[in-house]
C-alpha positions as CSV (number, residue, x, y, z in Angstrom):
1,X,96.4,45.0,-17.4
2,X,99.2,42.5,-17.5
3,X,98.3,38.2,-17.7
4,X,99.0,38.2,-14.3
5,X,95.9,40.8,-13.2
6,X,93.9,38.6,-15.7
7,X,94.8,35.2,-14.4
8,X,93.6,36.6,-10.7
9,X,90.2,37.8,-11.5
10,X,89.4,34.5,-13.9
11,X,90.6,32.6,-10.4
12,X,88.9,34.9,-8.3
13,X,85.6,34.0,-10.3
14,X,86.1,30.3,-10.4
15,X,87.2,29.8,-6.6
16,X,84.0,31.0,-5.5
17,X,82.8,27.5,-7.1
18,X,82.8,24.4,-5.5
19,X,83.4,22.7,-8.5
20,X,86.9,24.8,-9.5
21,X,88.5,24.3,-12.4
22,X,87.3,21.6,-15.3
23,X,89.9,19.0,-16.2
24,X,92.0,20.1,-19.1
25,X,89.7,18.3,-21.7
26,X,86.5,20.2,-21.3
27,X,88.8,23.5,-21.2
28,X,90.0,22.7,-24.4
29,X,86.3,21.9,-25.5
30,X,85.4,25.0,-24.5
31,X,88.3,26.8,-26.4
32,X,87.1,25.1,-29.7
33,X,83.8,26.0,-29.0
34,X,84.6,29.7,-28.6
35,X,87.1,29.5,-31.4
36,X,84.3,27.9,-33.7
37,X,82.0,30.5,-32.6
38,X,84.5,33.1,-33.1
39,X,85.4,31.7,-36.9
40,X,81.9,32.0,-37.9
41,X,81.5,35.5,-37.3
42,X,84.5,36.4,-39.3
43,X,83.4,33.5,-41.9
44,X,80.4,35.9,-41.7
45,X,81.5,39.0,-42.4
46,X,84.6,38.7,-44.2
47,X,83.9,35.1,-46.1
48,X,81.7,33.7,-48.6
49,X,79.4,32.4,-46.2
50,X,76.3,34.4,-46.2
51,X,74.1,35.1,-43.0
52,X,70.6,33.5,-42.6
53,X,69.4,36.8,-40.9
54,X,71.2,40.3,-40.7
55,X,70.3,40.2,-37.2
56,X,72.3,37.0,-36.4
57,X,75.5,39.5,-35.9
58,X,77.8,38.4,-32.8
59,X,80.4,40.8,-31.0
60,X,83.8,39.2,-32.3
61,X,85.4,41.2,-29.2
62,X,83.4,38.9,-26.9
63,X,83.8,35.9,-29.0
64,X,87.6,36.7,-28.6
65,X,87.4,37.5,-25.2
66,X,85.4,34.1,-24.6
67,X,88.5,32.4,-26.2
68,X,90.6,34.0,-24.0
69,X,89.1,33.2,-20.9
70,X,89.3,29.8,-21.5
71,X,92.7,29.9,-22.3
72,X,93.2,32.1,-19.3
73,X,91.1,28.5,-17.1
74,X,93.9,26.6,-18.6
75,X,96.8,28.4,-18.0
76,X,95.9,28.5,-14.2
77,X,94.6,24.7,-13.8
78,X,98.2,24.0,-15.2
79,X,99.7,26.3,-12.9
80,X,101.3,28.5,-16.1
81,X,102.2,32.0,-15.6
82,X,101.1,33.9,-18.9
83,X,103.2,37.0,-17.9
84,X,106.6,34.8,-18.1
85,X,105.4,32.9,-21.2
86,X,104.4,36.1,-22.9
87,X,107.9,37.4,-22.8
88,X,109.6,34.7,-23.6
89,X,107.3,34.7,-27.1
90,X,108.3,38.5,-27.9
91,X,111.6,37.6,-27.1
92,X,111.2,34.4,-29.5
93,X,109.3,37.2,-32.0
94,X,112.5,39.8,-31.8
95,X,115.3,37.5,-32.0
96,X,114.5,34.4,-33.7
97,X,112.3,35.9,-36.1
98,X,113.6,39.5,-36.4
99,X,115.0,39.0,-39.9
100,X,112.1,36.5,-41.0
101,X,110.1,38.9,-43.0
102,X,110.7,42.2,-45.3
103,X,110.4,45.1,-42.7
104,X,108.7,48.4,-43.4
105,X,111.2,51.3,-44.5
């Protein structure tokens, strides 16, 4: 699934709403909320933080997912196409970049 599929099911869910889209501000709430929730898993289980309760585990696949949805709500309140500004980051990765680091022999 290309950006594109992913941008039409995330607008397929939120046009069903009367409300639509949240202004750009609370989207980018969102995102930091997702993101925090998404650091203190890894904080978790890779960091010296330790957990209150073995149980309080969370899926850092859905937190990741979470972050990308919102990013996903913001790209398409803005009109962005995430396909076209993918590319033009690998492109940005394989040109500008391709001699940036020590590759593997």
């Amino acid at each position: 699934m290309g950006f594109i599929e992913a941008q039409k099911d995330v607008d397929n869910w939120v046009s069903q709403y009367k409300i639509g889209y949240y202004p750009p501000l609370a989207i980018i709430t969102q995102l930091c909320e997702e993101v925090g929730e998404l650091a203190r898993e890894i904080n978790n289980r890779h960091g010296p933080r330790i957990k209150k309760s073995p149980e309080d585990t969370a899926d850092i696949g859905n937190e990741i997912t979470d972050a990308i949805f919102a990013l996903i709500c913001l790209a398409n309140s803005n009109n962005i196409n995430l396909d076209e500004c993918w590319k033009k980051k690998l492109d940005k990765c394989y040109n500008r970049d391709k001699d940036r680091w020590e590759k593997k022999e």
